[in-house]
C-alpha positions in Angstrom: 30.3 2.4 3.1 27.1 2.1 4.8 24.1 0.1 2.6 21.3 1.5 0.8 18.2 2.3 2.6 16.5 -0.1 0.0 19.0 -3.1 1.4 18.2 -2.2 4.9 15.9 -4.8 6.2 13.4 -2.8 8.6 11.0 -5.5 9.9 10.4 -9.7 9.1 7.3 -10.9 7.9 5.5 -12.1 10.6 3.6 -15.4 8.1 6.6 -16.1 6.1 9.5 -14.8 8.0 10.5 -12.9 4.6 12.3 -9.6 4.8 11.0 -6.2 4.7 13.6 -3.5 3.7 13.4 -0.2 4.3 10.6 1.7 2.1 9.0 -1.3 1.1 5.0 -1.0 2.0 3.4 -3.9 4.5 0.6 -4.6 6.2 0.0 -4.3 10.3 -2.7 -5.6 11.7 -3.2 -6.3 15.3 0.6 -4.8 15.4 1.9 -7.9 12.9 4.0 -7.3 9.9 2.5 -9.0 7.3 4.5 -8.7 3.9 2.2 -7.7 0.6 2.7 -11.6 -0.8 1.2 -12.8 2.4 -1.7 -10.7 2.7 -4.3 -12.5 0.6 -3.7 -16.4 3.1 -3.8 -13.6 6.0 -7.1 -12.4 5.3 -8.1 -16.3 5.0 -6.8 -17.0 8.3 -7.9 -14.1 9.9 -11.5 -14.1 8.7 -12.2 -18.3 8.4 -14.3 -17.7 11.4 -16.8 -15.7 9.6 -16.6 -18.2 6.3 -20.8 -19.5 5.4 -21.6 -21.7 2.2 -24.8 -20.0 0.3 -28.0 -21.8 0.4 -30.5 -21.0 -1.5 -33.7 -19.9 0.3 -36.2 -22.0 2.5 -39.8 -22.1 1.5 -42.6 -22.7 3.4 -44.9 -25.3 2.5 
């Protein structure tokens, strides 16, 4: 007897290495599987480039 489609794994997380079975939703960006737990130290990772600390304004004297 063949498994469920929801036991099928379909794709590996490409941060954790976790499984992705079939009709479970993911993330793919750049072409990356990136499971839904994973997404939020992705978007760290992906934007720390672009990461400022807010100072408050300079004033002329």
């Amino acid at each position: 007897m063949p498994d469920a489609p929801e036991d099928v794994v379909a794709r590996w997380c490409s941060l954790c290495g976790g499984e992705i079975y079939a009709g479970e939703s993911y993330y793919e960006p750049e072409g990356r599987a990136v499971c839904r737990d994973c997404l939020p130290a992705f978007a760290r990772s992906y934007f720390i480039g672009d990461l400022r600390v807010a100072m408050p304004p300079r004033f002329a004297p």
